[in-house]
TORKOL-4160 file (C-alpha; in steps of 0.2 Angstrom, whole numbers, padded with zeros to 4 digits, m for minus):
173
<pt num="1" X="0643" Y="0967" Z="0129"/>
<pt num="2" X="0634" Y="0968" Z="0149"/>
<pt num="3" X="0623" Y="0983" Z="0142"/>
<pt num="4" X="0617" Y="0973" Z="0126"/>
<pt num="5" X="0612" Y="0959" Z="0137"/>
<pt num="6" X="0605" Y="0969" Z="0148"/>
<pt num="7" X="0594" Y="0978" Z="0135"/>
<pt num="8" X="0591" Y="0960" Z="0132"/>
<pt num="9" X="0583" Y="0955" Z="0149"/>
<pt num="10" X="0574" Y="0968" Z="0149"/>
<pt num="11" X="0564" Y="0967" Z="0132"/>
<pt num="12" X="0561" Y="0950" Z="0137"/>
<pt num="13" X="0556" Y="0954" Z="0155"/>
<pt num="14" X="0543" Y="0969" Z="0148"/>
<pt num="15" X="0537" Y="0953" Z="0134"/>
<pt num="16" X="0533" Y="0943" Z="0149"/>
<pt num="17" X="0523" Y="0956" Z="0160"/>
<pt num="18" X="0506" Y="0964" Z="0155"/>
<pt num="19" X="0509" Y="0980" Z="0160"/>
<pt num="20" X="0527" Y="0984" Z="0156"/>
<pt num="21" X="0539" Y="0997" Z="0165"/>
<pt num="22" X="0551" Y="1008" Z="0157"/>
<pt num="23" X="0547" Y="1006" Z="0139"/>
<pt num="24" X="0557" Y="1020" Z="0132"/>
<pt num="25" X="0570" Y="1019" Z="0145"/>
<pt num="26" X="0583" Y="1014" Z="0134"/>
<pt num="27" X="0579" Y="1023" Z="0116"/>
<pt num="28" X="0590" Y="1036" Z="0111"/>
<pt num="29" X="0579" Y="1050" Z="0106"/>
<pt num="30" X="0589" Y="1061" Z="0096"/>
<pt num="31" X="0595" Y="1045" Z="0085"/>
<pt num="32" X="0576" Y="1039" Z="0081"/>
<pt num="33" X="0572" Y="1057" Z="0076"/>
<pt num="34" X="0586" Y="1056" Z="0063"/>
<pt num="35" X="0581" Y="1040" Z="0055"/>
<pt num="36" X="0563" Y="1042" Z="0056"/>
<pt num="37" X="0553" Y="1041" Z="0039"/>
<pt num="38" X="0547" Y="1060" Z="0038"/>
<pt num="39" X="0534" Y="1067" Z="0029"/>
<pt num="40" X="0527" Y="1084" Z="0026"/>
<pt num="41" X="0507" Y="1084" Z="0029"/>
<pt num="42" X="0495" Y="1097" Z="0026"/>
<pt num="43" X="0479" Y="1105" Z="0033"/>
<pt num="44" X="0468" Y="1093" Z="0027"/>
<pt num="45" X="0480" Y="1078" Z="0034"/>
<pt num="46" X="0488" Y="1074" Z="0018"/>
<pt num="47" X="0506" Y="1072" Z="0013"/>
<pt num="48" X="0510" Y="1087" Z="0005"/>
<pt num="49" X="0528" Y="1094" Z="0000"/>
<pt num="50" X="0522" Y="1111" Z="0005"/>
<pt num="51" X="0515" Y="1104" Z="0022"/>
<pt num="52" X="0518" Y="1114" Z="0038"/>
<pt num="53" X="0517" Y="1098" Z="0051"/>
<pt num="54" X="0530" Y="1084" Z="0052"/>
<pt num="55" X="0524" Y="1066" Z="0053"/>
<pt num="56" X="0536" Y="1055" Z="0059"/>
<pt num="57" X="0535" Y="1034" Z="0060"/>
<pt num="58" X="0548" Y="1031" Z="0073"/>
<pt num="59" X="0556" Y="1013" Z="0071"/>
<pt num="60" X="0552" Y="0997" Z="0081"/>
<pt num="61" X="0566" Y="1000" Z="0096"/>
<pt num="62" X="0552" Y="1015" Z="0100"/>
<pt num="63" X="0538" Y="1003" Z="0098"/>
<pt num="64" X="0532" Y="1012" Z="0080"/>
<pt num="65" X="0525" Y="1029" Z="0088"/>
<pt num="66" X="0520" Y="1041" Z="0076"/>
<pt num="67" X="0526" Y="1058" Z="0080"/>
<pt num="68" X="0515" Y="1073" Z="0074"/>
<pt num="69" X="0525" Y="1092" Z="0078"/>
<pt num="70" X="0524" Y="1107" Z="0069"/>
<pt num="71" X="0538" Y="1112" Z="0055"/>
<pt num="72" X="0552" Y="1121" Z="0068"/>
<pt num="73" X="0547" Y="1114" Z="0084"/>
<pt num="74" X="0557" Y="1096" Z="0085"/>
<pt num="75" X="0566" Y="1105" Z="0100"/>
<pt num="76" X="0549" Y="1103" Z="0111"/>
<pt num="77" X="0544" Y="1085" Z="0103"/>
<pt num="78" X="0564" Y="1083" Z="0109"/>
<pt num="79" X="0559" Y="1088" Z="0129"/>
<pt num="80" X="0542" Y="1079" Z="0125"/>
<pt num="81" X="0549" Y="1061" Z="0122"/>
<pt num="82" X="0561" Y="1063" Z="0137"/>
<pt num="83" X="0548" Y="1061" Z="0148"/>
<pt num="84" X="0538" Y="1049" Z="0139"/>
<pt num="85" X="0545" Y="1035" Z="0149"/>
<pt num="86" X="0540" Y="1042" Z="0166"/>
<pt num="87" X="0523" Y="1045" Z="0160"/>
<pt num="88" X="0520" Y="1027" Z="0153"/>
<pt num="89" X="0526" Y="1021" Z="0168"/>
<pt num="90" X="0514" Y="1031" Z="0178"/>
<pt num="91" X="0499" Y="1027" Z="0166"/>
<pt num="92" X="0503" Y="1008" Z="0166"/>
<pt num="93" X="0503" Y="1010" Z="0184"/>
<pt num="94" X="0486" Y="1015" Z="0185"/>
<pt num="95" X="0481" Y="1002" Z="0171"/>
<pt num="96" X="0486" Y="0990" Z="0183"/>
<pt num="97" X="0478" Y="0994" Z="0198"/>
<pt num="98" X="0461" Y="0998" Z="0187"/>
<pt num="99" X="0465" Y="0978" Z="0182"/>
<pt num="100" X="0464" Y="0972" Z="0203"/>
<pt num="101" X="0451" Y="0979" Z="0202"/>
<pt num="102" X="0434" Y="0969" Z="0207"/>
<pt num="103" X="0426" Y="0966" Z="0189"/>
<pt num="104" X="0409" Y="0977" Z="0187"/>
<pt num="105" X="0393" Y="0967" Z="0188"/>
<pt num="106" X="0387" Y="0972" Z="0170"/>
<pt num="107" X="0404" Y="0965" Z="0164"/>
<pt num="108" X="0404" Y="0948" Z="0175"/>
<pt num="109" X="0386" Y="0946" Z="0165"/>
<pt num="110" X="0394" Y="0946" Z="0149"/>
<pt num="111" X="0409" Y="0932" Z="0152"/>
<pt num="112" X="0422" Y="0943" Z="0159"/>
<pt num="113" X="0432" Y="0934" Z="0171"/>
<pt num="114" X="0449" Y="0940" Z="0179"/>
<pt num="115" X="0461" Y="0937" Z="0164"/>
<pt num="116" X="0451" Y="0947" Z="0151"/>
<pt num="117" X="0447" Y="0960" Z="0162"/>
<pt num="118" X="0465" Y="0962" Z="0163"/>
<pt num="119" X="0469" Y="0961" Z="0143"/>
<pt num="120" X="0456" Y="0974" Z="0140"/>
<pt num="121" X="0463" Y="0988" Z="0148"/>
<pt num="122" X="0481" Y="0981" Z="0138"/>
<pt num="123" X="0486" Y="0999" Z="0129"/>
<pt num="124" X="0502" Y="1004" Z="0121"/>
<pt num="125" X="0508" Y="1023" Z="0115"/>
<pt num="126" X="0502" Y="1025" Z="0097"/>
<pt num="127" X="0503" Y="1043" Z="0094"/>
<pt num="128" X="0514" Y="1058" Z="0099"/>
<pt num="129" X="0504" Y="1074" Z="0093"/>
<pt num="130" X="0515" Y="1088" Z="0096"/>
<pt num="131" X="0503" Y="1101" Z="0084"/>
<pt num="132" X="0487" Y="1105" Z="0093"/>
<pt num="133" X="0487" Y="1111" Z="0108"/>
<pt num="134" X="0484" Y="1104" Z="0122"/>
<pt num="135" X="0498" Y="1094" Z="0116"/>
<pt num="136" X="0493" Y="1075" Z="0119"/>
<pt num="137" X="0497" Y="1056" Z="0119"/>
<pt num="138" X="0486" Y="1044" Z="0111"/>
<pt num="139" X="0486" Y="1026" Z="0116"/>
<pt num="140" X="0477" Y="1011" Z="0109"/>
<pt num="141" X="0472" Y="0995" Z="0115"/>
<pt num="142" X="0479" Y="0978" Z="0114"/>
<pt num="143" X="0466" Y="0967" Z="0112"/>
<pt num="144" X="0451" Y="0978" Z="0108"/>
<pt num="145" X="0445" Y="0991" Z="0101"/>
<pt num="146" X="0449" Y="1005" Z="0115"/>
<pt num="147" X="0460" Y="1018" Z="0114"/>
<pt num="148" X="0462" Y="1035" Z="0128"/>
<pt num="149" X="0472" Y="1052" Z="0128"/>
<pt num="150" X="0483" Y="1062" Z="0139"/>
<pt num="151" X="0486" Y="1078" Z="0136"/>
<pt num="152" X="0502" Y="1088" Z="0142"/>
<pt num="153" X="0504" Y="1107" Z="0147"/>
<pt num="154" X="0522" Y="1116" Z="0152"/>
<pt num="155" X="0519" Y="1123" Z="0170"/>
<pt num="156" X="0536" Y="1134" Z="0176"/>
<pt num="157" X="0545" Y="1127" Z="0163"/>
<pt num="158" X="0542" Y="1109" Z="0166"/>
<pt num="159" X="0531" Y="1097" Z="0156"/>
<pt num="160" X="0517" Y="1088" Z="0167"/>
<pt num="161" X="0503" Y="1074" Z="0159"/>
<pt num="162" X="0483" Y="1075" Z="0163"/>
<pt num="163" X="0471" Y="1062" Z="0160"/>
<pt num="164" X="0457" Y="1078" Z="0156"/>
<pt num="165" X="0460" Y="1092" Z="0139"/>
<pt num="166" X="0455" Y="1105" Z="0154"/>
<pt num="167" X="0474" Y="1101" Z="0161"/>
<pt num="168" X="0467" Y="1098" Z="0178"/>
<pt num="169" X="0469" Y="1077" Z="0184"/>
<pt num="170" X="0487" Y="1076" Z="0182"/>
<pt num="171" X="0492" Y="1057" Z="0180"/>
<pt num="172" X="0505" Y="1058" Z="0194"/>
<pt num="173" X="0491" Y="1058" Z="0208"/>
């Protein structure tokens, strides 16, 4: 009963702030994958019995994401979505501190004031694409129309996030 009230709380708490911490702190992974709608798709992107890629539209506890992987690699997506929540917090961190900051001239001119300058840089986790390499996380924006990538790499075994495709700004500095 505590931990479903809890979940609770938090839910509303993360409602409530504009950009939320842990996210996916709380979604049980292995559970999503099992009852996501799956689909085969094919090498032209559509749904094909025959398809070699896996498209996945994870349920609402995991905000929608649609997962992308390769047929036989659900073990990697598995490590992937593990750290998901580290790196959403990290990116909404930065969101954050790109939102205190002063509001460029050229965007003062056009009627930007504090709040919106604050909704606009609003995104959410829309895509996990786990078949093209770099691997990478597609988010989208809130309140317009927006949307930026990070793209992942394994270094020594571990998974690390970068904001660049040449897997050199790492999103934890």
């Amino acid at each position: 009963m505590f931990k479903l009230l809890k979940q609770l709380f938090v839910k509303k708490h993360q409602a409530d702030s504009m950009f939320p911490r842990n996210r996916f702190e709380h979604v049980d992974w292995e559970q999503e994958l099992t009852d996501a709608a799956r689909r085969l798709v094919n090498d032209d992107g559509h749904y094909d019995e025959q398809g070699k890629t896996v498209e996945l539209e994870l349920s609402e506890g995991a905000h929608n994401i649609l997962l992308y992987f390769a047929s036989g690699d659900e073990a990697q997506c598995m490590e992937i979505l593990q750290n998901l929540n580290a790196w959403d917090n990290q990116v909404q961190a930065s969101l954050e501190k790109e939102a205190q900051s002063p509001i460029p001239r050229a965007y003062q001119e056009i009627g930007y004031n504090r709040q919106s300058w604050k909704k606009v840089r609003q995104f959410h986790v829309w895509i996990v694409n786990c078949e093209e390499k770099p691997y990478s996380i597609h988010y989208v924006a809130d309140h317009v129309n927006n949307e930026f990538v990070i793209y992942l790499a394994q270094e020594n075994g571990v998974w690390q996030a970068f904001w660049d495709s040449k897997l050199q700004k790492s999103i934890s500095k």
